[in-house]
N, C-alpha and C positions, 0 to 999 in steps of 0.2 A: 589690216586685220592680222593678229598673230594665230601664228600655225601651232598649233595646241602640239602637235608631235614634235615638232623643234622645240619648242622650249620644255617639255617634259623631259626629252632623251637625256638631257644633260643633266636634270637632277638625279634621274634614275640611276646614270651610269656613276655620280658622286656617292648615290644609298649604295652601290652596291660595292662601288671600292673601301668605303666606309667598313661595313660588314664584313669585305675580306679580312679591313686588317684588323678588326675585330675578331674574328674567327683564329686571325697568327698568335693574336695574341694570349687570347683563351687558351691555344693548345700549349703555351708557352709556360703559363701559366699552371694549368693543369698538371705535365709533366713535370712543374718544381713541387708541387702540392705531393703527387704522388715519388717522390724520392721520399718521404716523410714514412709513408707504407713498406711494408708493417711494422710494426710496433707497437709498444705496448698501450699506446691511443685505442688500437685498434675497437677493444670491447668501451670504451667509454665515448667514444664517436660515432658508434652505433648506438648507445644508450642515446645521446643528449638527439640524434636526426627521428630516434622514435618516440621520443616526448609528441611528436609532432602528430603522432596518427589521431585522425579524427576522436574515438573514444574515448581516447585520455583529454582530449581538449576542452570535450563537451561535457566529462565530466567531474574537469576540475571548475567548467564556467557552472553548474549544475552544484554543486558543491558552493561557489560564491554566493550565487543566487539566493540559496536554502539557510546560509549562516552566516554572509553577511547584513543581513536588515536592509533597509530601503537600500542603502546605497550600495549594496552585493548584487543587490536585481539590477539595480538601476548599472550598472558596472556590466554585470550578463547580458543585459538587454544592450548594452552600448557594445559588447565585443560581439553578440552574433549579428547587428546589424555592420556590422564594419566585415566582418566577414564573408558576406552575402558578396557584396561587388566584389572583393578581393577574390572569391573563388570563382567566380563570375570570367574578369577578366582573363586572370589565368588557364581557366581549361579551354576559351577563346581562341587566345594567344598561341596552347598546346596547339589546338587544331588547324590553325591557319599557316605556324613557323614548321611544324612536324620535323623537329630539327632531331638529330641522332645523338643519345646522350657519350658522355665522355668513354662509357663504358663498352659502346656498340650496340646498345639496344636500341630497335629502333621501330616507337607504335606510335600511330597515331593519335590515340589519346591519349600518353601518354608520354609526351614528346618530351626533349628535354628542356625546353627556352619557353615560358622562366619557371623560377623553381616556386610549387608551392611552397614546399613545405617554408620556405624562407619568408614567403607573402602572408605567409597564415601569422609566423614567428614576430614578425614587424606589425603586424597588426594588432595582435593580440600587446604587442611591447608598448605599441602607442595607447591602446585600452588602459592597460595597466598603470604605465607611467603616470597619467593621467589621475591616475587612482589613488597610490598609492605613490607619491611625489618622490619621497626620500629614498625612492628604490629604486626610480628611473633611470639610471643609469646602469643597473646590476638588469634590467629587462632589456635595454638596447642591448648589454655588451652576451645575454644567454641567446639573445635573436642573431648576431652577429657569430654567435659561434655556432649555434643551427645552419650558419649560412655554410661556414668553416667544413660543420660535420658533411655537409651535402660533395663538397669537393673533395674533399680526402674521402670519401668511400664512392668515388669515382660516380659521381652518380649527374651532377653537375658540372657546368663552366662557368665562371667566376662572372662571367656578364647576364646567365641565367639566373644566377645568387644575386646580383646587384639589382639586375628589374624586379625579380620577386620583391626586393625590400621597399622599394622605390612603392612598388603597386602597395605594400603593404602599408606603409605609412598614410599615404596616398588617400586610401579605403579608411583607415582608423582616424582622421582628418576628417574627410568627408561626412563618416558618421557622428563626429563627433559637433559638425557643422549642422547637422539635422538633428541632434538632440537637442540644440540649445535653441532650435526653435519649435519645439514638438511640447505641447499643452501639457501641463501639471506634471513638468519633468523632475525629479530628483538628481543633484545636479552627482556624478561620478570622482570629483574633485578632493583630495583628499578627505581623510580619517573623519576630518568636523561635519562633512556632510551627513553622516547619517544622525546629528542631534539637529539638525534644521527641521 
């Protein structure tokens, strides 16, 4: 019979050396990000991390919805259902890692590991991409710099920015696995959909 404490210990004690040198390396990281600070980034890396607040999100998917025709909805309805898990897992994750952001703040719901704002950004980037094909790449690379903006205004570590992206794909995947089985769907697929 295996002794369930002996064989867990040694995973345990591999997650947790893991996470250290994860943790050297974030600070390492961190500290090159912030030699960059200040400068004149300063007001346009706080512009592109507050694209991200809920309001503007909802109401440029509100805006889709309203004037793109079937496939504007069908596109809002496929980014706030990708959304749902994405913010789901994340404030989750907040709660249970309660990790202390780059900057010293330190709440529990509002922890710093992983970063929304970057889960929201990859999600909405795979919605998008999805959507509007010839642009995919200008969505990955504005999500990728939400992630950017989040570290250089000291707010994240670079392994927080990576799982948020990871969840966010992840989430717009997902959803996007469950629209194409959901009845009398409107497919979100390029410009031609909305003449089907």
């Amino acid at each position: 019979m295996v002794d369930l404490g002996r064989s867990l210990l040694p995973r345990l004690l591999l997650w947790v050396t893991l996470l250290g040198g994860i943790d050297t390396l974030d600070w390492k990281i961190q500290r090159a990000v912030q030699t960059l600070s200040p400068s004149p980034f300063d007001r346009p890396m706080q512009t592109v991390s507050d694209i991200g607040r809920p309001q503007l999100v909802f109401g440029i998917l509100l805006a889709i919805a309203a004037f793109g025709g079937p496939a504007g909805a069908a596109t809002a309805r496929h980014a706030v259902i990708a959304l749902i898990p994405t913010n789901l897992v994340v404030e989750g994750l907040k709660r249970v890692t309660l990790r202390t952001r780059p900057d010293g703040e330190h709440s529990g719901s509002n922890s710093s590991f992983p970063s929304s704002h970057v889960a929201n950004a990859f999600a909405l980037a795979w919605v998008f991409a999805r959507r509007w094909r010839r642009a995919a790449a200008a969505f990955f690379v504005f999500a990728a710099l939400v992630g950017f903006s989040r570290m250089y205004l000291n707010r994240h570590f670079a392994s927080d920015v990576l799982c948020g992206a990871l969840i966010g794909v992840a989430s717009g995947w997902a959803a996007e696995q469950l629209l194409r089985r959901w009845p009398g769907r409107v497919e979100t697929a390029g410009p031609e959909a909305a003449t089907r």
